[in-house]
C-alpha positions in Angstrom: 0.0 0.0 0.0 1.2 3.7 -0.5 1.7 6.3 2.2 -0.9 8.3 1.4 -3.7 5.0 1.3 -1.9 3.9 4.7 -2.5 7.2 6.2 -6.2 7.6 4.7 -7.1 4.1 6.7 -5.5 5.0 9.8 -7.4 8.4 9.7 -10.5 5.7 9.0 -9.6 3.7 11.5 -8.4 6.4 14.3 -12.2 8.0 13.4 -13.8 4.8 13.6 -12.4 4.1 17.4 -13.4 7.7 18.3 -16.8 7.3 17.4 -17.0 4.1 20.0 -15.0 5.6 22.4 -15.7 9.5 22.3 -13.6 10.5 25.7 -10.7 8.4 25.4 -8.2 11.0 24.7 -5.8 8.5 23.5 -8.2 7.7 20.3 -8.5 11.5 19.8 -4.7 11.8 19.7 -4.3 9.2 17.1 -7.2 11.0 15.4 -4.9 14.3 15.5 -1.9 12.1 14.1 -3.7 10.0 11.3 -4.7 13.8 10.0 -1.9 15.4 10.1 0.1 12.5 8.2 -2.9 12.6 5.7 -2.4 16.4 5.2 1.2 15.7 4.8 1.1 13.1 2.0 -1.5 15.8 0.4 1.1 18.6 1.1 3.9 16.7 -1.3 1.8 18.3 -3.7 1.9 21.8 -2.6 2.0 23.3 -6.3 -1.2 21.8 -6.7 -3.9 23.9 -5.3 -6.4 21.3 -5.0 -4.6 19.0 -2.8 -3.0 22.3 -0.8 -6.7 22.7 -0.1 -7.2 19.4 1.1 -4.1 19.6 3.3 -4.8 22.4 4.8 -8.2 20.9 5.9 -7.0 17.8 6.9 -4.3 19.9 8.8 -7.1 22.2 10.2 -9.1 20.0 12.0 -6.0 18.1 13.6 -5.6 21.6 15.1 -8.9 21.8 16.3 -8.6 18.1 17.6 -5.5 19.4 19.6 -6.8 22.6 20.9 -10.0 20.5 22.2 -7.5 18.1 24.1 -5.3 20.8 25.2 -8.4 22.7 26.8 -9.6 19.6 28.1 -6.2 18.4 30.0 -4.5 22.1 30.5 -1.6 19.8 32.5 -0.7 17.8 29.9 1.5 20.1 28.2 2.0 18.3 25.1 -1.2 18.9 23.8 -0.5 22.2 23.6 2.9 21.2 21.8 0.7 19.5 19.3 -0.9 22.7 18.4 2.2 24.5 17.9 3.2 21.4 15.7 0.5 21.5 13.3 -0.2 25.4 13.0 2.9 25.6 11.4 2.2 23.3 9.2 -1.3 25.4 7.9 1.6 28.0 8.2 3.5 26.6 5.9 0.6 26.1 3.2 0.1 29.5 3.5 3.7 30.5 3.0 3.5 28.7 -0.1 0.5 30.9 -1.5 3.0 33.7 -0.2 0.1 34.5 2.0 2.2 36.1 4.3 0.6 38.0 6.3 -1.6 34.4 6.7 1.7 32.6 7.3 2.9 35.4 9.9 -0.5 35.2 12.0 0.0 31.3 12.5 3.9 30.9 12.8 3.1 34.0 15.8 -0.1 32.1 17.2 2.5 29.1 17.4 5.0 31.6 19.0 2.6 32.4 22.0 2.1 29.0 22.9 5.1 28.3 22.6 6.6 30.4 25.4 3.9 28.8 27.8 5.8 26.1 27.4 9.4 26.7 27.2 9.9 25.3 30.4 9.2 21.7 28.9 9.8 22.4 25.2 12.4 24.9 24.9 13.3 24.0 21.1 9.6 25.4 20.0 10.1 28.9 21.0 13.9 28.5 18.6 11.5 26.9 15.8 8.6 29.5 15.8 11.5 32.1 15.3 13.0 30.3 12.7 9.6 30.2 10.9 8.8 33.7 11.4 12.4 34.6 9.9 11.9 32.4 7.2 8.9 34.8 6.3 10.6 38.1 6.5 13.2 36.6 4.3 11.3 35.2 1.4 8.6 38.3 1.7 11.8 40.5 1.7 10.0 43.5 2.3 11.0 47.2 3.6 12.8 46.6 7.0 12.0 42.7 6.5 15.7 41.8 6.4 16.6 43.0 9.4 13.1 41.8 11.1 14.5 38.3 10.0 18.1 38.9 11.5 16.2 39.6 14.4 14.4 36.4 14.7 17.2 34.0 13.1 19.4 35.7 16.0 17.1 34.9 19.5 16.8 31.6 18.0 20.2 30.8 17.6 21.0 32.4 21.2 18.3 29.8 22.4 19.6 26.6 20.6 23.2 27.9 21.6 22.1 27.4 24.9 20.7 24.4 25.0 24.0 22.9 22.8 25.8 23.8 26.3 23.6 21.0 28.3 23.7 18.7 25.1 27.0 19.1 23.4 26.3 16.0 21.2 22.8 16.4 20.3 22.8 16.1 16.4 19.8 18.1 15.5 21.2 20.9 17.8 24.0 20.9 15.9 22.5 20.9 12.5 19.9 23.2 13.6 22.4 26.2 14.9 24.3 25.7 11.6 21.8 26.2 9.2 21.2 29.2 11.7 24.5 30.7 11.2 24.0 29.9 6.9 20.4 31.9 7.0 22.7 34.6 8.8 25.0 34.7 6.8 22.6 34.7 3.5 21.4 37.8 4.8 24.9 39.5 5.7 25.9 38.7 2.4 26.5 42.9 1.6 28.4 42.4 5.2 30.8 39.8 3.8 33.3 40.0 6.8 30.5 39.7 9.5 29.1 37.3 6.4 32.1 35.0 6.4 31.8 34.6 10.5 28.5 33.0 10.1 29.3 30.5 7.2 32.4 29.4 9.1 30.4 28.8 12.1 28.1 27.0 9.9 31.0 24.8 8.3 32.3 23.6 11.8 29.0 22.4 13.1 28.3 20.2 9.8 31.9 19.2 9.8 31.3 17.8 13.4 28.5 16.0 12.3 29.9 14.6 9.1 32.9 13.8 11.2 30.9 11.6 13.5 29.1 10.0 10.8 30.3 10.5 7.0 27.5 7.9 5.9 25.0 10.4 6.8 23.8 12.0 3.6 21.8 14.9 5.1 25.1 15.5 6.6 26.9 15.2 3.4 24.8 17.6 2.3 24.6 20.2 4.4 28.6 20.3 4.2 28.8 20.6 0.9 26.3 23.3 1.0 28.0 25.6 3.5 31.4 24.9 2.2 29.9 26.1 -1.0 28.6 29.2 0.4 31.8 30.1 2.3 33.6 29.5 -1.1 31.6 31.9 -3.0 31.5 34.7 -0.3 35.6 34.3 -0.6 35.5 34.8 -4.4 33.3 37.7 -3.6 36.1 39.3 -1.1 39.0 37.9 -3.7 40.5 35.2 -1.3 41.2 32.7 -4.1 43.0 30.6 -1.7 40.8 30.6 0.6 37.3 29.8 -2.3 40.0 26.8 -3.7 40.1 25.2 -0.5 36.6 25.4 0.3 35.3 24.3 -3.2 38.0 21.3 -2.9 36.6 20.3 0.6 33.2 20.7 -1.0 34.2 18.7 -4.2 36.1 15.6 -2.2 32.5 14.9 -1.0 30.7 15.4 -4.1 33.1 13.0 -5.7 32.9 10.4 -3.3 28.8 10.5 -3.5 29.0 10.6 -7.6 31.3 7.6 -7.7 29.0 5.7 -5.1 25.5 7.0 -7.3 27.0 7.3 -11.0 23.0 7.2 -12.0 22.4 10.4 -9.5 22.0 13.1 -12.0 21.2 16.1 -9.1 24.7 15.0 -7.8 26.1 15.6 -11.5 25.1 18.7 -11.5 26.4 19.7 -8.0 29.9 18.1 -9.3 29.9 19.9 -13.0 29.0 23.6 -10.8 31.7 22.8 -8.2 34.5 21.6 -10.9 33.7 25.9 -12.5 33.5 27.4 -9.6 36.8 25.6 -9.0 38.0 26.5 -11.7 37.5 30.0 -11.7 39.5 30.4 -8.5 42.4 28.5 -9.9 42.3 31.1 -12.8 42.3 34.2 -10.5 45.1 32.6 -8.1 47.0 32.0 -11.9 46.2 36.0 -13.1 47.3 37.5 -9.6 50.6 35.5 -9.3 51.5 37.5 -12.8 49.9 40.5 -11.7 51.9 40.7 -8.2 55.4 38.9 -8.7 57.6 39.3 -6.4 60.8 40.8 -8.3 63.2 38.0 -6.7 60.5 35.0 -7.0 59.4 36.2 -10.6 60.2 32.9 -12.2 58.6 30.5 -9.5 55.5 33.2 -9.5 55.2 32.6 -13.2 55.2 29.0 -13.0 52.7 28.9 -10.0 50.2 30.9 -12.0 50.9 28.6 -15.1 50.5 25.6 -12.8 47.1 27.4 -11.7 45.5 28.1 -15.2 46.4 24.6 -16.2 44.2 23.2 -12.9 41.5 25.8 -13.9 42.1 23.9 -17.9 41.1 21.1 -16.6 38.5 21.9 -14.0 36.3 23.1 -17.2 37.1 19.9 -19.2 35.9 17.8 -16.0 32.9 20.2 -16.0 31.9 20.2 -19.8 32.5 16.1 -19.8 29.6 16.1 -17.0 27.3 18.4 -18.9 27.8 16.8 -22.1 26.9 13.4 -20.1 24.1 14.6 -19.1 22.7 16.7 -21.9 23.4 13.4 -23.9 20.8 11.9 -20.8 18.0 14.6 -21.7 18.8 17.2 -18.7 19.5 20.1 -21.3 22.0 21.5 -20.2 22.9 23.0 -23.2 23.7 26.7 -21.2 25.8 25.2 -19.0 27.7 23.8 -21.6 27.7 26.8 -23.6 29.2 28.4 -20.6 31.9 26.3 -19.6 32.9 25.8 -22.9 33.3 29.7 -23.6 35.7 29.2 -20.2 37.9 26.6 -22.3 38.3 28.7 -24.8 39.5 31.5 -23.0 42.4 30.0 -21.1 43.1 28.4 -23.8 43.7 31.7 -25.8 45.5 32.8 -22.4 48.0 30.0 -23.0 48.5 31.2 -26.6 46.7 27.8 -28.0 44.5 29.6 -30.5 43.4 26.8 -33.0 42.7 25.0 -29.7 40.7 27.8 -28.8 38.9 28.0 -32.2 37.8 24.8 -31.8 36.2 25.3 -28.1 34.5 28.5 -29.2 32.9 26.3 -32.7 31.7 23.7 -29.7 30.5 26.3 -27.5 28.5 27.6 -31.0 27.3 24.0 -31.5 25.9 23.5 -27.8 23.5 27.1 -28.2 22.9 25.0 -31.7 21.7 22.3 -30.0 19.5 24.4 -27.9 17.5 25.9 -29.8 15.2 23.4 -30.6 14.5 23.2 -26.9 14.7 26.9 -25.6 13.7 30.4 -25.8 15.7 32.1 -28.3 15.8 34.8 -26.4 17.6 33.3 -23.8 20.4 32.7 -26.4 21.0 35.9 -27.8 24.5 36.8 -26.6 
């Protein structure tokens, strides 16, 4: 049986022993459960506005099932836990409509309960401020950014806290570093105080991939932030410092592709990372000629020759990725096109100009290729 059917007769079932047993609260909980899964298998769907309906509804009486229970039994604070748990997801329905102002009202009504029960759930107060950040940064209003800081900070400061009584605690961990990344994503005009955050981010996933490299979510989440540290370095100019990131981020993408050849997603992660690469080993290459040092000229020149040669063949490992999978029907025809142009260019740098002629003519041939499949406006160049 699917999910969703297994849900739908548990739902059947949990109403079925309700109906028998109307004040056993232990029926009505499993009511509240068998909804919410049913809203969520409906929610996998959240583009489709039919079944974002039908989640929401399915979500919306599981919140009425849990406000009965938590008026009923005011002691038993996790009934009041359960309604923070399943507002946010009507929240998040909302948030997908870009209902804010819907999204905001429910992530806050959340936020209220929550702090009645800190004492017992401490996390939830951390989560509703998450949520509400996650608003103010995707609504990106006047003054939003810095409503979101705001919010992304007291959260943080919270889940610090509790990190100091559970140094271990995995979700802790993950949680403050994806934290520091949706800090750092909005410092990005601030890249020193920018950089601060991402690092942060970087050592908690390292710990966690550390303890357990298997772990794809931690896999993941690594690769991501070393990503994101690499790119803010680019942006500041620290070649050195974007190569080692996008290396550390690339050892692990390398490792999954070879494990999951078939994983196209992780293609596509490994053909970005090999350019991004790239283009710091070019910049580390033109700023060893454009600095020399007048007694180290010749060992500067052969550095930046050793440099453009990596970035050569960072581009070749990238267009041999996109070609594979262009050849697979992904269309990646732009990327191609890109990374190709890239070729070329070094290749003029090194003087190689029939070489070059040849890498522009297959850069020419990729936007051939797609223009059977794109807008020809997004070709014109």
């Amino acid at each position: 049986a699917t999910a969703s059917k297994l849900a739908e007769d548990a739902e059947k079932f949990s109403q079925d022993l309700v109906g028998k047993y109307p004040d056993d609260p232990k029926f009505k909980h499993l009511l509240y459960a068998s909804k919410f899964r049913v809203g969520d298998q409906l929610a996998k769907s959240i583009r489709d506005e039919t079944k974002a309906a039908k989640a929401e509804e399915e979500y919306l009486a599981a919140v009425g099932i849990a406000q009965q229970l938590a008026s009923t039994y005011p002691e038993d604070m996790q009934h009041q836990h359960d309604v923070t748990f399943v507002l946010n997801k009507v929240a998040d329905i909302h948030k997908s409509r870009r209902d804010w102002q819907g999204a905001l009202e429910r992530y806050q009504a959340g936020l209220q309960i929550a702090l009645l029960i800190a004492e017992k759930y401490p996390e939830d107060v951390a989560t509703q401020k998450n949520r509400i950040g996650q608003v103010y940064s995707e609504r990106n209003g006047p003054g939003d950014s810095a409503a979101a800081l705001t919010e992304y900070r007291e959260a943080l400061a919270i889940q610090t806290g509790l990190l100091n009584n559970a140094p271990d605690d995995a979700t802790l961990i993950s949680n403050i570093a994806l934290g520091h990344r949706r800090i750092g994503g909005i410092l990005k005009d601030k890249p020193d105080e920018a950089r601060i955050e991402y690092e942060a981010a970087v050592a908690g996933r390292k710990k966690l991939y550390e303890g357990d490299p298997g772990n794809m979510d931690w896999r993941t989440g690594l690769t991501r932030d070393y990503t994101l540290l690499a790119d803010l370095l680019m942006q500041k100019q620290d070649w050195r410092g974007a190569s080692q990131n996008y290396n550390a981020a690339l050892q692990i993408v390398e490792g999954i592709v070879q494990r999951n050849p078939k994983d196209t997603d992780w293609q596509k992660t490994l053909a970005a990372l090999n350019v991004k690469r790239g283009d710091a080993s070019l910049n580390r290459g033109n700023e060893a000629l454009i600095r020399p040092e007048q007694d180290e000229s010749s060992r500067r020149i052969d550095e930046s020759t050793r440099r453009i040669e990596d970035a050569l063949e960072r581009y070749r490992a990238a267009a041999k990725l996109y070609e594979g999978l262009s050849k697979a029907g992904e269309q990646r025809y732009h990327d191609l096109f890109d990374v190709r142009i890239k070729i070329a260019d070094v290749l003029v740098h090194q003087s190689k100009y029939q070489d070059a002629l040849d890498a522009y003519q297959s850069a020419s041939a990729a936007a051939e290729q797609a223009a059977s499949t794109q807008r020809v406006v997004d070709w014109q160049f």
